[in-house]
C-alpha angles and dihedrals in degrees: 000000000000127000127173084331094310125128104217134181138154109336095236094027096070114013106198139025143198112263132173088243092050092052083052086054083044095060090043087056096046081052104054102053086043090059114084126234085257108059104055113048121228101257092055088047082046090057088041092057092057100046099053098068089053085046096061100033094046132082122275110275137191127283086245096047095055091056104054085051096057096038090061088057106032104006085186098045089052079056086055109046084041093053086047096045086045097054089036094058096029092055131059131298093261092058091064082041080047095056094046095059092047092055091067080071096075086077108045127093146038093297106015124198097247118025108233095232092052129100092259088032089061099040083054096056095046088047085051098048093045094051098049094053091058116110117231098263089041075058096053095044087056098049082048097045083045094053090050090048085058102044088051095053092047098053081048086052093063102040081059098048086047092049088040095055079047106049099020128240116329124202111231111247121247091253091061086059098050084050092225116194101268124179105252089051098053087038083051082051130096127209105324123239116240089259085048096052097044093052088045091050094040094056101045085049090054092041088046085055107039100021129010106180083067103063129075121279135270090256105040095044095056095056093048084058095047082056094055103041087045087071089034116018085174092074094123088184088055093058089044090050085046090061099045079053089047098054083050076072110039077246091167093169096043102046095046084046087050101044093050089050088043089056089038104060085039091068096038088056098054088228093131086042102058097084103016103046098204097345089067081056103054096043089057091058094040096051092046092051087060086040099056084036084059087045104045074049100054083058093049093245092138095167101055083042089057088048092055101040093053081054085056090044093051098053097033085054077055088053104049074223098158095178091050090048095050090048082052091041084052094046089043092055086047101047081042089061097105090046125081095239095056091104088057093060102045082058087048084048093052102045086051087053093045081052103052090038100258128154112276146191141202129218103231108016124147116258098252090042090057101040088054090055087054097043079064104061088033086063084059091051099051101046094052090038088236090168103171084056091047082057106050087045089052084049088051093047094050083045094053091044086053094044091048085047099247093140078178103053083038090053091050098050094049093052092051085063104051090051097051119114108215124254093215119094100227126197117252093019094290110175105211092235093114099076134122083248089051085047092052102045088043093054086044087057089048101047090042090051085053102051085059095052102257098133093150091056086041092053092053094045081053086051093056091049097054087051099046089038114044110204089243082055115102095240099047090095088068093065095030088069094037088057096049090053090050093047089047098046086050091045083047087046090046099046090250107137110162085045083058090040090060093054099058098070097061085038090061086042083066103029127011110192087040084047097055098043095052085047093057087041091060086037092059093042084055088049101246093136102167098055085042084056102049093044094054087045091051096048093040096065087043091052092043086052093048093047082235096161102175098054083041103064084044082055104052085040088058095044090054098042085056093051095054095041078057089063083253101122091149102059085042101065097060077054093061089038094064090036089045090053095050086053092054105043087045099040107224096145106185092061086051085057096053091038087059089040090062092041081057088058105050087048091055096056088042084060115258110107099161081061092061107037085063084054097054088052088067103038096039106072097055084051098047086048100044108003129119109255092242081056100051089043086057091047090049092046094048094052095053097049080048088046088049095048088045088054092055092094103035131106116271094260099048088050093056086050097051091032074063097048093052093055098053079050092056093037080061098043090048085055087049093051088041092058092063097028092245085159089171091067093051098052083062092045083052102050094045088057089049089057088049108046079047096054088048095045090248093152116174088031081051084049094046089046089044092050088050088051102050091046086058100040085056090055108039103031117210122263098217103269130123119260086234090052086066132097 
C-alpha cells in the first residue's frame, strides 16, 4: 500500500521505507563521499557529522527545511544536493533508478567509502533493500511523490528568499539545529519507520517529563500517535505515550483506555517475559493494576482506585513481590487519608520501609535527626547520579525548612536547586528544570519573597512559572494555587475582604482544607463570629482525623484569636496551650513562636503585662530572624502596647523613658506593616503614637500621628472591634 509516496508495511515486519526525504538523505550522503578531503574543511565535516544521526532518526522533513539545515553546516555542499534533487526530479524515472544502482558502490572495493556494519552503512542497506523490493508501479508512485516533494520545497525556497529580503537575515534557532520533532515536520511526514517511531517516541516522552512547552501539543500529538497505532495498533509504547497526552488534558476516559491497551499489548508482545518467564507475565498485571489505582487516584475516584489497588495487592501477595506490596502500602495510606486509621497505616508504611531498607521519616523529629535520615539516602542519590531523585530530596529539604520555620535555610535549599544542572543526559537538548521538584521550589521562592514583602520579585518568580508551566500542564495547579494564597494574604492585608472572599473559592478548587480556612478566616475579619466558629470546629476535627499537624495548630490560633476578639481571653488560653504543645512535640518551632506570641497577648488583655513581656522575649527573636514581616510587625507592636501597660505603675521619669521606648517599637512595626500594605494595621499603629505623643506632650508629632490615622480610618472604616482586641 501506498501513502504520500511511502511503501509501508507491518511496523516490525519492514523496518524501513523508502521516503522523498530519504532520497534527499540518500544524495547528501552520495555527496559527501564524492567530495574530497579537501574541499570541505574539518570543522564543516565536524558539523556534518552531527547533523546526520539526527537526520536518519528523525521525521521526514521538507525539502526547505533540509536545506537550510545543510547549508549551516557545509553552504557549498547544500548547492550541491539541491542541484542533485533538482536534476533528479526534474529528469526522467531511470535517472532515480540510475542513482539507486550506483549506491551499491559505496561498498565495493579494498578501502570502500561506508563501511556495511556503521550506522550509514546499515541505513543504506536497508535503503537499498526497501527500494528493490518495490513493484514497478510502487516505483512510479515514488518518482512522482519525489517530484512533488520537490516542487513543494522549492515553492517554500522562494517564500523564504522573499520574507528574508523583507525582514533581513535571520539567524536559525538552536532547535532547529538539534532538528526536534516540530509540527509541520511531523505533519510534512508519512507513515514513520520503527526507528523513527521510536526516536520520535523517545524524545516527546522525554520533552512531556522535563520540559513540557517543548513538546507537541495535546491535539497534534495525538494525532501523530493515531497515526502510528493506525499502521500497528500493537505499539505498546504509543498507547503509553498516548496516556501520559491524555493526563495533559484531564482525558479520564482516554488515559485509563490507553494505559490498559498499553499493559495489554505488553503482555501480548512478550516484551516483560523475555527475561522473567512467568514471572515477566504476572509483574506487568500487577503493576497495572497500582498504576491504574494511581491513576483512578489522580481523578479523585477513590473507590474505583481501592478496588484496583487490592487487585495489585492480591497478585503482588502471589508474587511474594515486597516492593510491589510497599508502593501499594503508600497508595493505600493515600487513598486512607479521609479514614481514621490512615495514620496506622502510614506507621505500618514506614516500619516496612525501615524493613526492606527504604528511605524513611519520623513525625517529630528534631531538624538535624531528620536531615540526617535524608543525607543518607541523598549519598545513594549522588553516587549513582540519580538526579530526579536529588531533586526531589533538595524539594523535601526547602519544605522541611519551611515547615520548622527556617525561611533562610528554605531559601538555600531552594536556590540550590534552581541552580543545579541536571545529571541526566536528555534528548533534544532538554535541561531537567521542568519537573514537579523545579515547580515546588519555585512556588516556595515565590511565597517566601512574598512574606517579606517582595511582591514585585515574587510576581516575576509567578511569571516564570506560567511560562514554564502552561495551565493545561500537570504541575500548574502547584502555582495556581501559590498565586491565589499570595493575592488573598495581600486583599486580607489591604482590608479588602470580598476581594479575599472571591479568592477563596479558586483557592478550595485547588485545596480544600487550605480553601475553607481562609474562608473562616475572611468570615471572622468581617465579624461573623458564629459561622467563623462553626467552620474552625468542623475542620478541626477533620484535621485532627487526618493527623494533619500543621492546619491543626492555624486552627486552634484562630480559635483562640476568635474567642479573645469576643471579649472571651480566659477560654482561649486552654486553646494556645493545646496548640503550643503540638508545636513543641512536633517541633515546628516557628508556629511555637506565634502560638506564645499570642499567649503574650492574652495575657496582656487579662492584665499581666510583665508576664508577657518575659514571654515575647522568647518568642520574638525566631520570629525577627525568620519570620514573615507581617509577623515581625505584629511582634514589635505587641511589645510596645506590653512596654505602655507596664509603665502604668512607674515614676514619672521612668514612664517617659519607656513611653519612649514604646514609640521607637511602634516606628519599627509601622515599617513592618509598610513593607506588605497592611494599611489596617497602620491605622492602629497610628492611632497608638498619637496616644502617646499625646501622653508626652509631644504636640505637632500627636497632630501628624492623628492625620495618618484619619486618612486611613476614612478609608478603612472600623468593624466594630476594639483597637486592644487586636493582634
Amino acid at each position: 500500500m501506498m501513502t504520500n509516496g511511502v511503501v509501508h508495511a507491518n511496523l516490525f515486519g519492514i523496518k524501513d521505507w523508502v521516503t522523498p526525504y530519504k532520497i534527499a538523505v540518500l544524495v547528501l550522503l552520495n555527496e559527501m563521499g564524492r567530495t574530497g578531503e579537501g574541499a570541505v574543511s574539518l570543522v564543516e565535516r565536524r558539523k556534518l557529522n552531527q547533523l546526520l544521526l539526527p537526520l536518519l532518526q528523525g521525521p521526514d522533513i521538507t525539502l526547505s527545511k533540509l536545506y537550510k539545515l545543510i547549508e549551516e553546516s557545509c553552504p557549498q555542499l547544500a548547492n550541491s544536493v539541491q542541484i542533485r534533487i533538482k536534476l533528479m526530479a526534474e529528469g526522467e524515472l531511470k535517472d532515480m533508478e540510475q542513482f539507486f544502482d550506483d549506491l551499491s558502490d559505496s561498498f565495493s572495493g579494498t578501502e570502500p567509502e561506508v563501511h556495511k556494519t556503521s550506522v550509514i552503512g546499515l541505513f543504506l542497506r536497508h535503503m537499498i533493500l526497501a527500494y528493490s523490493k518495490l513493484s514497478f508501479s510502487q516505483v512510479f508512485k515514488l518518482y512522482t511523490a519525489l517530484q512533488q516533494y520537490f516542487q513543494n520545497g522549492e515553492k517554500k525556497t522562494v517564500e523564504d528568499a522573499d520574507m528574508d529580503r523583507e525582514d533581513g537575515e535571520k539567524q536559525m534557532e538552536k532547535e532547529e539545529l538539534d532538528v526536534s520533532v516540530r509540527e509541520e515536520e511531523v505533519s510534512c511526514s508519512g507513515p514513520l519507520s520503527q526507528k523513527q517511531a521510536e526516536f520520535f517516541l523517545s524524545q516527546q516522552a522525554a520533552l512531556l517529563k522535563n520540559d513540557e512547552t517543548k513538546a507537541l501539543t495535546p491535539a497534534s500529538l495525538q494525532k501523530e500517535l493515531n497515526n502510528l497505532l493506525k499502521f500497528n495498533p500493537d505499539f505498546a509504547e504509543a498507547h503509553y505515550l498516548s496516556y501520559l497526552n491524555n493526563l495533559r488534558v484531564q482525558d479520564v476516559f482516554s488515559s485509563t483506555h490507553s494505559l490498559l491497551h498499553y499493559f495489554d499489548r505488553l503482555i501480548l508482545t512478550g516484551a516483560e517475559g523475555k527475561s522473567n518467564g512467568e514471572e515477566g507475565y504476572g509483574r506487568s498485571l500487577r503493576y497495572a493494576a497500582l498504576n491504574l489505582a494511581a491513576l483512578h487516584c489522580r481523578f479523585g475516584h477513590y473507590q474505583q482506585a481501592e478496588l484496583a489497588l487490592q487487585e495489585a495487592i492480591r497478585i503482588a501477595q502471589e508474587s511474594n513481590d515486597h516492593v510491589c506490596l510497599q508502593h501499594c502500602l503508600s497508595w493505600l495510606y493515600v487513598l486512607g487519608q479521609k479514614r481514621a486509621d490512615s495514620y496506622v497505616l502510614l506507621e505500618h508504611s514506614v516500619k516496612k520501609a525501615v524493613h526492606f531498607g527504604l528511605p524513611r521519616a519520623f513525625a517529630g523529629k528534631t531538624a538535624n535527626k531528620l536531615m540526617d535520615a535524608l543525607k543518607d539516602s541523598d549519598l545513594l542519590h549522588w553516587k549513582h547520579s540519580l538526579s530526579e531523585l536529588i531533586d526531589i530530596s533538595i524539594a523535601q529539604k526547602t519544605a522541611i525548612w519551611r515547615l520548622y520555620g527556617r525561611s533562610t535555610m528554605a531559601l538555600q535549599q531552594a536556590q540550590m536547586l534552581l541552580s543545579m544542572n541536571s545529571l541526566e543526559s536528555l534528548n533534544a537538548g532538554v535541561q531537567q528544570n521542568n519537573t514537579e521538584s523545579f515547580a515546588v521550589a519555585l512556588c516556595h521562592l515565590a511565597e517566601l519573597h512574598a512574606e517579606q514583602g517582595c511582591f514585585a520579585a515574587a510576581g516575576e518568580v509567578l511569571k516564570h512559572l506560567k511560562d514554564r508551566f502552561p495551565p493545561n500542564s500537570q504541575h500548574a495547579q502547584l502555582w495556581m494555587l501559590c498565586d491565589q494564597k499570595i493575592q488573598f494574604d495581600r486583599a486580607m492585608n489591604d482590608g479588602k475582604f470580598h476581594l479575599a472572599d472571591s479568592l477563596v473559592t479558586g483557592i478550595t478548587a485547588l485545596n480544600g482544607i487550605e480553601g475553607v480556612y481562609r474562608k473562616a478566616v475572611v468570615l471572622q475579619a468581617q465579624n461573623q463570629m458564629t459561622e467563623a466558629h462553626k467552620l474552625l470546629q468542623k475542620l478541626l476535627t477533620y484535621c485532627q482525623k487526618l493527623k494533619n499537624t500543621e492546619m491543626v495548630i492555624s486552627v486552634l490560633l484562630s480559635v483562640a484569636e476568635l474567642y479573645w476578639r469576643s471579649s472571651s481571653p480566659t477560654i482561649a488560653m486552654p486553646v494556645l496551650l493545646e496548640a503550643l504543645a503540638l508545636s513543641k512535640e512536633y517541633r515546628l518551632q516557628y508556629l511555637a513562636s506565634e502560638t506564645v506570641l499570642n499567649l503574650a497577648y492574652a495575657q496582656l488583655i487579662l492584665g499581666i503585662p510583665e508576664q508577657a513581656l518575659t514571654l515575647l522575649h522568647m518568642a520574638i527573636e525566631p520570629i525577627l530572624a525568620d519570620g514573615a514581616v507581617l509577623d515581625k510587625g505584629r511582634a514589635m507592636f505587641l511589645v510596645s502596647k506590653c512596654q505602655v501597660a507596664s509603665a502604668a505603675s512607674y515614676d514619672p521619669v521612668k514612664k517617659a523613658e519607656a513611653l519612649e521606648a514604646a514609640i521607637q517599637n511602634l516606628s519599627e512595626a509601622k515599617n513592618y506593616f509598610a513593607q506588605v500594605d497592611c494599611r489596617e494595621r497602620i491605622r492602629d499603629v497610628a492611632y497608638f503614637q498619637a496616644r502617646l505623643y499625646h501622653a508626652l506632650g509631644k504636640t505637632q508629632e500627636r497632630n501628624h500621628c492623628a492625620m495618618i490615622f484619619r486618612q486611613l480610618h476614612q478609608e478603612l472604616p472600623a468593624h466594630g472591634v476594639p483597637l486592644i482586641n487586636h493582634l
